[in-house]
Structure formats: C-alpha cells, structure tokens
C-alpha positions as CSV (number, residue, x, y, z in Angstrom):
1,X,-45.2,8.1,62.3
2,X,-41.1,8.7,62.1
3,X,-41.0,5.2,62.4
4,X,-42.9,5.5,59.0
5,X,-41.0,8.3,57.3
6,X,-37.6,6.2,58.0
7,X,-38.8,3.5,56.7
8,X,-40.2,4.8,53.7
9,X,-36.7,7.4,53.3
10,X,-34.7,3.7,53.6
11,X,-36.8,2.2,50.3
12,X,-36.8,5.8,48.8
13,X,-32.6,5.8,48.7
14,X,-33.0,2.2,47.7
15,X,-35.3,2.7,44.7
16,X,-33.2,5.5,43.4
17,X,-29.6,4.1,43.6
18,X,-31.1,1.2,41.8
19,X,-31.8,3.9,38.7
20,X,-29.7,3.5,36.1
21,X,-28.6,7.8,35.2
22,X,-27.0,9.8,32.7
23,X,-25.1,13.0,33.7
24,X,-26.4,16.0,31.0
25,X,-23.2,17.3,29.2
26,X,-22.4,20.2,27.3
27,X,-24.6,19.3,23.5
28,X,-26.7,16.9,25.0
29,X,-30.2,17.2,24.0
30,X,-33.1,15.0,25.0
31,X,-33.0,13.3,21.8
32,X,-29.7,12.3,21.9
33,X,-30.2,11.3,25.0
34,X,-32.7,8.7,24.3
35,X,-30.5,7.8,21.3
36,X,-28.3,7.5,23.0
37,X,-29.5,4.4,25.5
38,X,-31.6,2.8,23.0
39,X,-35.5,4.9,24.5
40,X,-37.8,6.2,22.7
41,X,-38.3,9.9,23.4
42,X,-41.5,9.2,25.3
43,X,-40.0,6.7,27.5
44,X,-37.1,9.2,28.6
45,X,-39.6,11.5,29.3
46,X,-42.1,9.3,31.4
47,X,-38.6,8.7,33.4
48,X,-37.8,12.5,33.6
49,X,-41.1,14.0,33.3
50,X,-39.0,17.4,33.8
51,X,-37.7,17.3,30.7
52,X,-40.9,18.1,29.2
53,X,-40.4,21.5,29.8
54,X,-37.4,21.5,27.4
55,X,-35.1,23.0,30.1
56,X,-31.7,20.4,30.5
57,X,-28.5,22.1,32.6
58,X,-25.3,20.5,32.4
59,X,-24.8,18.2,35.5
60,X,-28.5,16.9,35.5
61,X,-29.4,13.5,36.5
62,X,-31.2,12.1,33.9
63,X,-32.8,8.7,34.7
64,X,-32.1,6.3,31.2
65,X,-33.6,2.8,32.8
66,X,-35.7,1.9,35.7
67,X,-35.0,-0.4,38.5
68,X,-34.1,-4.0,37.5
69,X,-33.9,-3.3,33.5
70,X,-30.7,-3.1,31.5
71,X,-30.2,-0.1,28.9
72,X,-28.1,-0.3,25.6
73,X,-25.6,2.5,27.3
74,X,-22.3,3.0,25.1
75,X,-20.0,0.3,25.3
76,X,-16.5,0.4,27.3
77,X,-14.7,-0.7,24.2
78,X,-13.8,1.4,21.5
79,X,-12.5,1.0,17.9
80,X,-11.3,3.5,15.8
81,X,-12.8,4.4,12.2
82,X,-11.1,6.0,9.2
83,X,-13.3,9.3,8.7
84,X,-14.9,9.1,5.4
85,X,-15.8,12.5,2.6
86,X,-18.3,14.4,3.8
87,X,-18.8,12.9,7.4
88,X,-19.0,15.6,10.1
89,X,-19.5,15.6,14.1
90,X,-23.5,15.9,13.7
91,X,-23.3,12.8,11.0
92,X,-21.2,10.6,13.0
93,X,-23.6,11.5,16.2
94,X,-26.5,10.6,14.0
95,X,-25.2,7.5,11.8
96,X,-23.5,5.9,15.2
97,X,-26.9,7.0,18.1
98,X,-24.0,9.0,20.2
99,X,-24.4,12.4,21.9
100,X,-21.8,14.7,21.2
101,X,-20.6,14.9,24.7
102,X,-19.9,11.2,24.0
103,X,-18.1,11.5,21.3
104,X,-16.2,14.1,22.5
105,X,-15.3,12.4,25.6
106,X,-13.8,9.6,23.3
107,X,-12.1,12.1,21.1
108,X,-10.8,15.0,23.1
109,X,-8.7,16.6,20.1
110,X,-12.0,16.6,17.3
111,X,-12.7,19.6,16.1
112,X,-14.6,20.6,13.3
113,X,-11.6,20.8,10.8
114,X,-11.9,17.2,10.6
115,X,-10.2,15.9,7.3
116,X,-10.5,12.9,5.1
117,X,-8.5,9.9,6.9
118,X,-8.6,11.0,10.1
119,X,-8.9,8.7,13.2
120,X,-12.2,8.7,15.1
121,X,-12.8,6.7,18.8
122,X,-15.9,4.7,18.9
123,X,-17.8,2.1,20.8
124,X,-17.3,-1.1,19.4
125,X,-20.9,-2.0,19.7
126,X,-22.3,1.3,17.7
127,X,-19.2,0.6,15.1
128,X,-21.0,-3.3,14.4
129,X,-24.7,-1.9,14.5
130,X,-24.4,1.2,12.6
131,X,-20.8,1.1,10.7
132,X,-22.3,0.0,7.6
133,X,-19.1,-1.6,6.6
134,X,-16.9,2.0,7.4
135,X,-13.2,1.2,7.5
136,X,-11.3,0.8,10.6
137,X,-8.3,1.9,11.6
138,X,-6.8,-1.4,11.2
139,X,-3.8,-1.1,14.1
140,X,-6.7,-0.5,16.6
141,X,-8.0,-3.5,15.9
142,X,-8.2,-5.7,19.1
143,X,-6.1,-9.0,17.9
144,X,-7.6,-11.4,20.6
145,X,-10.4,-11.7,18.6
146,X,-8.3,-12.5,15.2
147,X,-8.1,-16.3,15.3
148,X,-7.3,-16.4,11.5
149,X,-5.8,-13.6,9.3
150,X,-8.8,-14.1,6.9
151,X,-11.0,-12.9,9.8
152,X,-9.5,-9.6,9.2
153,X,-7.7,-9.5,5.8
154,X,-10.3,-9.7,3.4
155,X,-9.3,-9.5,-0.3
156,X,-12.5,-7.8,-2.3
157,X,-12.0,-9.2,-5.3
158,X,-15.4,-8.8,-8.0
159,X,-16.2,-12.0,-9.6
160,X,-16.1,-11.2,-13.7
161,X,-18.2,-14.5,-15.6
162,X,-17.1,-12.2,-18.7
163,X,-14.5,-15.4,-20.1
164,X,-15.0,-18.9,-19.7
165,X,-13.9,-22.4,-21.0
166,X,-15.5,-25.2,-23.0
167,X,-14.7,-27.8,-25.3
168,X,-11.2,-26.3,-25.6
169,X,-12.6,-23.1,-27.0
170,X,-12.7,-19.7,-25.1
171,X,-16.2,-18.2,-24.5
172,X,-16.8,-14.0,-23.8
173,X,-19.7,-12.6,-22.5
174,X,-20.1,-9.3,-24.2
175,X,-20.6,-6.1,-21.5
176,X,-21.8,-2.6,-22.2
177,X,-19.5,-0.5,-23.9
178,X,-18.0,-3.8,-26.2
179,X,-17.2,-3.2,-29.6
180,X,-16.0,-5.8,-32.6
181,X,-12.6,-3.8,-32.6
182,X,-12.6,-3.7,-29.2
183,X,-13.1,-7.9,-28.7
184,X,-10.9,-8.8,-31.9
185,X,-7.9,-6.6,-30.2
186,X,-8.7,-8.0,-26.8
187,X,-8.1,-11.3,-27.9
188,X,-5.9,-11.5,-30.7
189,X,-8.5,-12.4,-33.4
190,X,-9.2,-11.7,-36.9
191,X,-12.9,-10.3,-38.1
192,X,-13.1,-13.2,-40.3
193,X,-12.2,-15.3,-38.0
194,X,-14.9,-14.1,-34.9
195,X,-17.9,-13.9,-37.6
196,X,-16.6,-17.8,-38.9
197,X,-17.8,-18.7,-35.2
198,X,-20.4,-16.3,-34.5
199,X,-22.6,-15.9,-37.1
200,X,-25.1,-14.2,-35.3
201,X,-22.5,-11.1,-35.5
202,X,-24.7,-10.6,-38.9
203,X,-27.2,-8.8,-36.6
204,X,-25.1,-7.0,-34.6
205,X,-23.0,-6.8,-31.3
206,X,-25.6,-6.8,-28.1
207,X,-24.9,-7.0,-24.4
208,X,-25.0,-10.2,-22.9
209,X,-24.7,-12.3,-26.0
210,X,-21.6,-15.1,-25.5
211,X,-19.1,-15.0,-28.4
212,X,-17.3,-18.1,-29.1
213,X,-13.4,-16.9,-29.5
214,X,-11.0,-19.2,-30.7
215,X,-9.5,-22.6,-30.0
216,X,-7.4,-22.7,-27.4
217,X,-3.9,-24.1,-27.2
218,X,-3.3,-26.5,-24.2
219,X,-1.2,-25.2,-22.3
220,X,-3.7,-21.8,-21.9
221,X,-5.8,-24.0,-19.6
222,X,-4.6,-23.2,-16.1
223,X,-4.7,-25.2,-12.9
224,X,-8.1,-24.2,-12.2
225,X,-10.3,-23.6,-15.0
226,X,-9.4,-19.7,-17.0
227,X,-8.4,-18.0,-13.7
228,X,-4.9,-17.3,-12.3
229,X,-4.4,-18.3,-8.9
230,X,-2.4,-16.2,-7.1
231,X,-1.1,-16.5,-3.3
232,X,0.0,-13.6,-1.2
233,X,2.3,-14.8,1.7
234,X,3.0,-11.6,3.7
235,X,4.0,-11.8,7.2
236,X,0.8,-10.2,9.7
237,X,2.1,-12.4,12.9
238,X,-1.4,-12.4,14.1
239,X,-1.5,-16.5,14.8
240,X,1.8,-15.7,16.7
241,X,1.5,-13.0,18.0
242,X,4.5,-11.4,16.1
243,X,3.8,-7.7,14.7
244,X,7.2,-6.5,13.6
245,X,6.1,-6.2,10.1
246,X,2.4,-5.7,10.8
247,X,1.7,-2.5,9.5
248,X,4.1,-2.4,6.1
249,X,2.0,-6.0,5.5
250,X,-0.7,-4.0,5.8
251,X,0.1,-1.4,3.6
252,X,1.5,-3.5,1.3
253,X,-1.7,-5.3,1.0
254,X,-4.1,-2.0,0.4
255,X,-1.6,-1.7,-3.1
256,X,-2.3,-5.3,-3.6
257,X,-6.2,-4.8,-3.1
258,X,-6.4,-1.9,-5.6
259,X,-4.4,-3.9,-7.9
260,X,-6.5,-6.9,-7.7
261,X,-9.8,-4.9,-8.5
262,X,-8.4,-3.6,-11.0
263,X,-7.7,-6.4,-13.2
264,X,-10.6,-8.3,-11.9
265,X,-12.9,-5.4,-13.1
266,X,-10.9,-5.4,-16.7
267,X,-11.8,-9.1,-17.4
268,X,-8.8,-11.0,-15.6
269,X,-10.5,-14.0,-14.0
270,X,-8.4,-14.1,-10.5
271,X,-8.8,-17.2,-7.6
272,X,-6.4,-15.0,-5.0
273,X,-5.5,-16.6,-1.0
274,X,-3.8,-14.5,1.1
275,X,-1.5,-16.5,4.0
276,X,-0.5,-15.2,7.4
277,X,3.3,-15.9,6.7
278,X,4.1,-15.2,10.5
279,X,7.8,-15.7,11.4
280,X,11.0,-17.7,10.7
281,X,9.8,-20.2,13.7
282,X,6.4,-20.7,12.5
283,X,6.6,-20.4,8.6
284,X,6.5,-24.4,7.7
285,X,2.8,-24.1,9.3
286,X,1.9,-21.1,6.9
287,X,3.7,-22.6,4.2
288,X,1.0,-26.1,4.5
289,X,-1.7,-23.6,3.4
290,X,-0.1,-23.3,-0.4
291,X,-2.0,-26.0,-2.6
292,X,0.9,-26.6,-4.8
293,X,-1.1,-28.3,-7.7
294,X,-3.5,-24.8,-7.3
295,X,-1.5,-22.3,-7.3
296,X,0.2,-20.1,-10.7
297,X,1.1,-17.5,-8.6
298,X,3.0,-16.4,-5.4
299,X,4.0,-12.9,-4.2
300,X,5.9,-12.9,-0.9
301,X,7.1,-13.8,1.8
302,X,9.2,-10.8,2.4
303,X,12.2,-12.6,4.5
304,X,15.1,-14.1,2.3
305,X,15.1,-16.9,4.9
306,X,11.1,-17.6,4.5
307,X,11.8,-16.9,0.6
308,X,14.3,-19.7,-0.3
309,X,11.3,-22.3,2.2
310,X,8.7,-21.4,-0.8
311,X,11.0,-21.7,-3.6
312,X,12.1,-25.2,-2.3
313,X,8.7,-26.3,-1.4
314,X,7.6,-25.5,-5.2
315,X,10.9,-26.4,-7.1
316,X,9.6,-29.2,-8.9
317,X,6.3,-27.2,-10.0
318,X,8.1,-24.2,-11.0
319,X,5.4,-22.0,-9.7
320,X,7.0,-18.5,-10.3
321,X,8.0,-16.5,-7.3
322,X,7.7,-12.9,-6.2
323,X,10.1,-11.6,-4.0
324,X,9.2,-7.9,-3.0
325,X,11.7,-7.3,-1.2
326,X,14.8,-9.9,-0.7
327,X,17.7,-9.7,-3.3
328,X,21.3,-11.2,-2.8
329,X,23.6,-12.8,-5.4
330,X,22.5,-16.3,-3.8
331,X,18.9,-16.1,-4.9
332,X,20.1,-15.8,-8.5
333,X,20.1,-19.4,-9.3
334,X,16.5,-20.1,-8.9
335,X,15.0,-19.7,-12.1
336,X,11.4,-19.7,-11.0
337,X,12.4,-16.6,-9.1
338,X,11.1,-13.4,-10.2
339,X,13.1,-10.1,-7.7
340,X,11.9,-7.0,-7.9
341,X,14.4,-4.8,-5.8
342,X,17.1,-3.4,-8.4
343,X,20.4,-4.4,-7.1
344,X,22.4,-1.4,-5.4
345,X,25.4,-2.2,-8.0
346,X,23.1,-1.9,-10.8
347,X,22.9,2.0,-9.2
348,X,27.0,2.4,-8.9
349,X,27.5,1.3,-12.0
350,X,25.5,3.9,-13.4
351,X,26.5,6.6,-11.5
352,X,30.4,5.4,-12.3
353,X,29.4,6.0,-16.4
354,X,27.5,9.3,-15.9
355,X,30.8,10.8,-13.9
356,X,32.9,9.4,-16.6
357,X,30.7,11.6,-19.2
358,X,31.4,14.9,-17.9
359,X,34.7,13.8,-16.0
360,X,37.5,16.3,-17.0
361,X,40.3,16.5,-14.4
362,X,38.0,17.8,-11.4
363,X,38.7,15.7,-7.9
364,X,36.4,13.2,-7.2
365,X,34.7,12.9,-3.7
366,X,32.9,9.8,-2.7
367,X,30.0,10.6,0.8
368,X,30.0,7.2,1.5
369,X,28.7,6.7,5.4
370,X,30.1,3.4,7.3
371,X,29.3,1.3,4.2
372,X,31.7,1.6,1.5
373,X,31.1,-1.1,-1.1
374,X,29.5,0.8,-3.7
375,X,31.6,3.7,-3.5
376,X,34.6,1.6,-3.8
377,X,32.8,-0.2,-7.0
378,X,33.0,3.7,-8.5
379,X,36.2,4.4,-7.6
380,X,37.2,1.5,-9.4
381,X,35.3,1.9,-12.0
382,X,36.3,5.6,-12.9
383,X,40.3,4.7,-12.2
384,X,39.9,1.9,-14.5
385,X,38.9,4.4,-17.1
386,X,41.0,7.5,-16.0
387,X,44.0,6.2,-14.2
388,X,44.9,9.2,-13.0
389,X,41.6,10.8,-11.7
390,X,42.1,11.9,-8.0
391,X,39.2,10.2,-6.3
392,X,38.3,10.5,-2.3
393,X,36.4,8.3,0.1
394,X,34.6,10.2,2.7
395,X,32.7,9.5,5.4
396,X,30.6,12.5,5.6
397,X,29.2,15.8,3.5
398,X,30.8,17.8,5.7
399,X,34.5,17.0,4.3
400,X,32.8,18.0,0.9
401,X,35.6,21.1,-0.5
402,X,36.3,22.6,-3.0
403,X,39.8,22.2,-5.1
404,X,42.6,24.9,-5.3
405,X,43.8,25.5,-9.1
406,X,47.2,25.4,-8.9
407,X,48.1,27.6,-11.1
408,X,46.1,31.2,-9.6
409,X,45.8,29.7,-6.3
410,X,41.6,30.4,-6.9
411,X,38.9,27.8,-6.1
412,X,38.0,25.6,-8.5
413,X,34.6,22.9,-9.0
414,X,34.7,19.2,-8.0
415,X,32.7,16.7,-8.6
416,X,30.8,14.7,-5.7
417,X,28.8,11.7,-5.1
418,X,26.7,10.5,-2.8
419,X,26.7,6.6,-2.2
420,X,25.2,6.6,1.3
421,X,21.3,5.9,0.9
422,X,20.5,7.8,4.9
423,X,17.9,10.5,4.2
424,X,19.6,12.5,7.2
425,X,23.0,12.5,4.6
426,X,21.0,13.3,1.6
427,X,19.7,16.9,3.4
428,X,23.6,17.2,4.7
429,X,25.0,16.2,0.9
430,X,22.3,18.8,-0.6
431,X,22.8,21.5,2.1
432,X,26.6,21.4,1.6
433,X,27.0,21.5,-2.2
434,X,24.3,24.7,-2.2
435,X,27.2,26.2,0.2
436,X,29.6,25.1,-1.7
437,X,27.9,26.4,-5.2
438,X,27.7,30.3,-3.4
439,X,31.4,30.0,-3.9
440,X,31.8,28.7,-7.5
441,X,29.9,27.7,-10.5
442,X,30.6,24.4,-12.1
443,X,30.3,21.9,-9.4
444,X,28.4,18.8,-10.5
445,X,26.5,16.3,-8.5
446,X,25.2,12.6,-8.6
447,X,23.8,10.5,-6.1
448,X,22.7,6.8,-6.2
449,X,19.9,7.4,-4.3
450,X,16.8,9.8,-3.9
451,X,16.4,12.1,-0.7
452,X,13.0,13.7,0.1
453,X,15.4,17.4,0.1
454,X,15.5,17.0,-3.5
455,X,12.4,17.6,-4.2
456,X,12.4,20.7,-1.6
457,X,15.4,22.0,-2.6
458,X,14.8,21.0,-6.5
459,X,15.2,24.9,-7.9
460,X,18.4,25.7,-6.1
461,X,20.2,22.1,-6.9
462,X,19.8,23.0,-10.6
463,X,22.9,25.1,-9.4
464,X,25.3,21.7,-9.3
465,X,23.0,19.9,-12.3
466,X,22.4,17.4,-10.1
467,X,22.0,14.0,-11.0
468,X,20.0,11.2,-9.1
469,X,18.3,7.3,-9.0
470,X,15.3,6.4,-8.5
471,X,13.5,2.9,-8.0
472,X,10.3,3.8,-7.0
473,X,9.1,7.5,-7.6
474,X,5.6,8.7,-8.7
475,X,5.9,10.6,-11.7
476,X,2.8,13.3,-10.4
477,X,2.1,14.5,-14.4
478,X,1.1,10.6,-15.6
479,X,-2.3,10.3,-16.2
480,X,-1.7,6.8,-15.4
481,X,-0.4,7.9,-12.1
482,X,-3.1,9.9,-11.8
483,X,-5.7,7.8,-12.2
484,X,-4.0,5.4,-9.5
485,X,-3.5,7.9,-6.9
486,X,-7.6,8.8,-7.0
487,X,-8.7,5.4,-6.9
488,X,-6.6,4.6,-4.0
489,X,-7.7,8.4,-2.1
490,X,-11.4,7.3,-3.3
491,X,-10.7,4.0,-1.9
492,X,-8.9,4.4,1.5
493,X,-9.1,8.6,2.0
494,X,-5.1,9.0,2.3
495,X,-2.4,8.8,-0.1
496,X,-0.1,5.8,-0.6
497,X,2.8,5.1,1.3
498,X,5.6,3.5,0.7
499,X,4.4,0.0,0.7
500,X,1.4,0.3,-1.2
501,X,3.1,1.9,-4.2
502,X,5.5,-1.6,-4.3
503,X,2.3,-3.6,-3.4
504,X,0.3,-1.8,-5.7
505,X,3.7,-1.6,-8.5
506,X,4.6,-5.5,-7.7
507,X,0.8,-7.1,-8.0
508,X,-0.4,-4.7,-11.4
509,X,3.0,-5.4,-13.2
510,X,2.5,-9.3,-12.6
511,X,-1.0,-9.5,-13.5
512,X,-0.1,-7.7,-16.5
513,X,2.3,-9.7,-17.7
514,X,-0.5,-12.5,-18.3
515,X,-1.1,-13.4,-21.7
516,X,-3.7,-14.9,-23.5
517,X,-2.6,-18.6,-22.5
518,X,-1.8,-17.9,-19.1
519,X,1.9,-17.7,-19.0
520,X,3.8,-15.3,-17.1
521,X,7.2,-15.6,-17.9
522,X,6.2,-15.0,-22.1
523,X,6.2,-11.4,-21.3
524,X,8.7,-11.1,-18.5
525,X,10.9,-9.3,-20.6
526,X,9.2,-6.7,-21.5
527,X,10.3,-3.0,-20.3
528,X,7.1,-1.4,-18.1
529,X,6.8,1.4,-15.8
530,X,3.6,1.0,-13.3
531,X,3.0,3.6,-10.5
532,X,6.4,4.5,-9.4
533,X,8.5,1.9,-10.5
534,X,10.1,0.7,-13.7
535,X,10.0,-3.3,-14.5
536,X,13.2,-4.4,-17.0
537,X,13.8,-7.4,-15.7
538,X,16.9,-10.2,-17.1
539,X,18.0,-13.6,-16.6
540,X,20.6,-14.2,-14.6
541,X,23.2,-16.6,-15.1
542,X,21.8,-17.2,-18.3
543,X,18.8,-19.4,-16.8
544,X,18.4,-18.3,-13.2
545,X,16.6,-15.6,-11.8
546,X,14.7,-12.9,-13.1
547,X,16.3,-9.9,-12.1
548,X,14.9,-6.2,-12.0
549,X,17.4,-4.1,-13.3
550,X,14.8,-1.0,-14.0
551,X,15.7,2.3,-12.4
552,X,15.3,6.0,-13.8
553,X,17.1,8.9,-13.8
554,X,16.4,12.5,-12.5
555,X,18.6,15.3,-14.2
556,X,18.1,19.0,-12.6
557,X,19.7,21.0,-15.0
558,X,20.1,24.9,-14.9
C-alpha cells in the first residue's frame, strides 16, 4: 500500500510540473486570464475549477494549458507602439488580449496620465495580431529583420486617376466639390475654350464626368506618363548596418510623407521611390537603384560627398537635384543643382547693413566663439562703410561692456552682435545684454542666428530692440502653419521636429513648383514661404546652381 501511495505521489509531481501555470497578479481577472493565453473562459475554468467561485488572490497558481499542449502565452519579444487619441490602459488590455499585470510588467512607469505620443512595451506577437496597423516606435524596431529599407519605410502615397493623358490632350475626372471656375483656374483655360471641347457642359458639371482640357505641348509629357517621379535618397544605413543618421532620416521622412499626401490628395499625380542611401563606402550600390531615364526628381542624399556621386551620375540628364542640407561654394557650378541651406554669408551680410542703419559712433562688439569668419566679414563690412567705427572681436558674451563717454566719465550703449550659432552662447549673449540694459537704455542687438532664449526671454529683449535671422521658424499665427501642424499631430500624435519641418518645407515647396507642363525650374524663381522656411532661390554664376538665399527677420522692438 506505501509502495502504492509513492508511486502514485511520483506520477502526481510529474503530472503537475508538466502544467503549464500563470501566477495571479494584482488586476488580473479570470477573463483576462483566459485572454490572455488564447482559452475560452470555460476552458480556464475546467482547468481551475476553483475559480468558479470568483475568488482569485494574488500569487495563485492558475493552470493556462494541460500536459503536452502549447498555449499562445505572451511573447518574450516586445515592440514599442506610439500611443494613439483616446487609447487608455483598459483599451490597450482589451485591443492587444493582455492583463494589466502584463502590461504593467512591460511598462513599469504607465500611469494613467498617459498622453498622445507616448511609448508603450508590447509583445511583438499581440502588436502583428491585433495592432491593426498602430504606429510603432520606429527606433525599437528590431533591424535584423529589415532586409530592405522598403520593408520598413513605406511611402503612403493615395493614387488620384483625377488627370490623365491621351492623344496629346489632357483628360480630368471631375470630383465632388468641382466647379467650372474652379477647373478653368486649375488649368489655365478659358470658358470658351473648355465648352469648345466639352459640349456636354451644356447640361451641367457632374461628378465623375471626364473633361477633355486642352492640347498639350510636348514637352508637358514626362518620363512616365502625367506623373512626377520623384526619388528620396536619405541615408537609413539599415543594409549596412550604419545608423548615424537614422533617426533625422527618419524624421525627415515623416515631413516628406505629409508632403507627399498632400499633393497627391490635391490632384498631383506622384510615382515616388525612396533609396536606403547608406554610407560613403556603400553609396555606388544605392546609387544603381536610380532609373535615370525614370526619374524628374531627386531629394537627397544629405552628405556633400554622396551629393556630388548623384549629380555626376545624372549630369547628362539634368535631373534636378535637392540638396537638404550640403552647401559650399564648390557645389555652385552644377546647374541642375537645386540647395536649400541659405549660405551663413548671406546672414553676415545682412546683419553688416542693419548695424550700418542705426550705427552712430557706439563701439562695436563682435561674440564670435572659435570660428570667426563671419564676424570678420562684418567687421569688414562696417569699416568699409565707417572707417573709423571701433569694432571688437570677442570670443565670449561675457567680455560684452559697456562704453565710458569720455566726456562725463558716465556709461554709455554699444552695440553687439552675435556671430556664434551655439545655443549655450545665445542664452549667455541674451542673459548678458539684459544685465547690461539694467545699467543703460539704448543698447541695440543683432544676431545672425536664432536661440530658443529668444523666444523665452522675448518681452525683456524688447529692452536692446533686438534683432535676429531665421531660416527655418514656424510662424504659430499662419493659418497655413496651422493647418500643417494638425495634420502632422493628427497624423503622427507629436509635433514636428526639426527635420520634419525641412522634410516637410523641402518636398511641399518642390512639388509646388510644378507647372502645368511638368517643369520645375519654370517657377524656381519665385519667392515662397512653406512651414517654416522661406524659398528665394538665384542662379549662381549666372548658370550654376540654384541657391536659396531666403531668410526672415525678427525685430523685438520696445
């Protein structure tokens, strides 16, 4: 008889470490348990006939599969999502099947002041089955599965049938909302001439009905049909393995995104191919993937180096260029080159003639950091205008002083300028001139470049009517701006950084500068301002490079 009860103890201790068990958390309920391993509620309870009763404790044992049988448990690997308006703790444990002990396990800091944007731990598995297409945070994302930057950088750009081509005449499908004044504005056309071709107009303007617009001159048909083929090369590094300018490519490209859309879903017909651009070592690869006989459009790469590659590679086509970012005097002979960055002299040259305005015998002082080109440019500048201005190089705000009249021996104002484009100098150069200002009225200010302090500190520079530059600042009363800024929070739940405003900035004011034949350069010279940064470009050299020379200026006067 022991002999019996060991035996059957030895198969008992088998049986049961053969269960597959869930230890009860604080939250958990039945429900969520079975939820949570894929069981119906009456299958949990036929495994814990216990629970029946209703009563769970933290620390129970609750049996989720039998002996020999898998269960869907939560996956070891975890993404993370982008929290979405209106999602709360109970949604997210109801959309993704997860207790809220589980989900708190994976997010120890959630809370229920969770706000739009934020950063929520999941399994990977629930993410696929139940995401329904939710963002991800995309630095989370595990890059040994990316074998191809288009397995992860998808451009969602709407397909619009509304124009089309045939027999060298342009075709438009008429949408809801369309008016005659509307279409004959849209494309350039008289009344006379749309009713000539459509003499069904006699009845009226209807949805859906396809105007014939007007003959089309030849060089308005594009390499692929009536749509613009544009190629983003911005460098991800995922084929190599290189992410030092992972995340402001990704940012860049969220501007791009809303750009795209936005044109698409206003009638631009768009083919768009975005290219891994990778790294200095590995660009000839990424460059192979640009059709050159396909393409009316690039944008990118961001390196000078990878820049002057693509501008070679396309010289005989004279696809025009985009550079975001690079600008030196040695890109300026390429005429299919389009550079956005205003050059820094374009800034000193400026600041030079504004000083000059209200110059009137005051000393001069220059902050100009370890870098002293421009502020030797407006030195020059202001000497060669008033030869006998005093005017002082400094390396820091903290030489800033004030000048002694010579004649009572009282303080008197100076003017100073700040060439140095460190944030950490702009707080010192806006901290020392309100010092300075306590002292004495009639100090002015200028400074080539913007520091976030100004805007903090706006009321109280007023004191030293300071003057600034900006290149690229949202202007937060447009009701162009705006509009931009919800799409992108309705769109992404954050605001724009940096490098979606020039992504955003670079790809509208492109796409925009389309006419009705398809050329971009036609309208290249025309002044525009997009989200937060002004377009004027000229032509260098008198037929080299298209150069951005758009800036504005910020006065704060008392």
């Amino acid at each position: 008889m022991n002999k019996f009860l060991f035996l059957f103890s030895i198969l008992l201790v088998s049986w049961a470490s053969a269960q597959k068990t869930h230890t009860a958390a604080q939250g958990d309920t039945p429900y969520g348990i079975s939820k949570m391993y894929n069981l119906t509620l009456e299958d949990l309870y036929k495994l814990n006939p216990n629970l029946e009763d209703g009563v769970l404790n933290i620390g129970d044992k609750i049996t989720v599969a039998k002996a020999g049988t898998t269960s869907n448990a939560t996956s070891s690997k975890t993404a993370d999502i982008i929290l979405q308006p209106k999602q709360t703790i109970y949604g997210l444990t109801k959309q993704y099947k997860i207790s809220e002990s589980e989900l708190r396990k994976l997010n120890p800091d959630l809370d229920n002041n969770m706000k739009i944007g934020d950063r929520i731990t999941l399994p990977t598995d629930k993410i696929s089955k139940y995401g329904n297409g939710q963002p991800l945070a995309t630095e989370e994302v595990s890059e040994d599965k990316i074998s191809n930057v288009k397995d992860y950088v998808q451009v969602e750009v709407p397909t619009y049938t509304t124009t089309s081509v045939k027999d060298d005449f342009l075709y438009y499908t008429v949408q809801d909302g369309d008016t005659t004044f509307g279409i004959i504005n849209k494309f350039n056309v008289t009344i006379d001439q749309l009713i000539t071709l459509n003499p069904q107009l006699s009845n009226g303007l209807k949805s859906g009905m396809i105007l014939k617009i007007k003959k089309l001159a030849a060089s308005y048909i594009k390499k692929s049909g009536d749509a613009l083929n544009v190629v983003f090369m911005l460098p991800f590094g995922y084929e190599n393995g290189d992410s030092k300018y992972r995340e402001m490519s990704l940012e860049f490209l969220t501007g791009v995104k809303l750009a795209l859309e936005r044109n698409a879903k206003n009638g631009q017909k768009l083919n768009v191919k975005i290219v891994d651009a990778g790294n200095e070592s590995t660009f000839k690869k990424s460059l192979s993937q640009v059709d050159k006989d396909a393409t009316d459009l690039i944008v990118g790469p961001f390196l000078k180096s990878n820049l002057v590659e693509v501008l070679d590679y396309v010289k005989l086509n004279k696809i025009p260029v985009v550079a975001p970012f690079a600008n030196s005097e040695d890109l300026h002979s390429y005429e299919n080159l389009i550079i956005i960055e205003t050059d820094h002299q374009i800034y000193a040259d400026k600041i030079a003639e504004e000083v000059l305005k209200t110059y009137s015998n005051q000393k001069i002082y220059i902050v100009a950091g370890s870098e002293k080109q421009y502020a030797n440019s407006i030195k020059a500048t202001i000497l060669k205008q008033s030869k006998n201005a005093e005017v002082f190089i400094i390396s820091s705000s903290s030489e800033l002083k004030l000048d002694t009249n010579m004649m009572t021996g009282q303080a008197a104002p100076i003017i100073a300028i700040l060439a140095d484009n460190r944030n950490s100098e702009g707080a010192a150069f806006a901290t020392k001139l309100l010092e300075l200002s306590s002292e004495i009225e009639g100090i002015r200010a200028f400074s080539m470049y913007y520091s976030s302090i100004f805007d903090s500190k706006q009321e109280n520079l007023r004191q030293v009517n300071l003057m600034y530059l900006v290149d690229t600042k949202i202007n937060m009363e447009g009701s162009f701006e705006k509009e931009i800024l919800r799409d992108y929070e309705e769109k992404y739940c954050k605001k724009p950084g940096k490098y979606a405003v020039v992504g955003f900035d670079v790809t509208n004011d492109m796409l925009s500068r389309e006419n009705s034949k398809g050329e971009i350069f036609k309208q290249i010279s025309k002044a525009q301002t997009q989200l937060a940064t002004k377009f004027d470009f000229v032509r260098t050299n008198g037929n080299g490079a298209y150069l951005n020379t758009g800036y504005r200026v910020v006065r704060l006067a008392p």
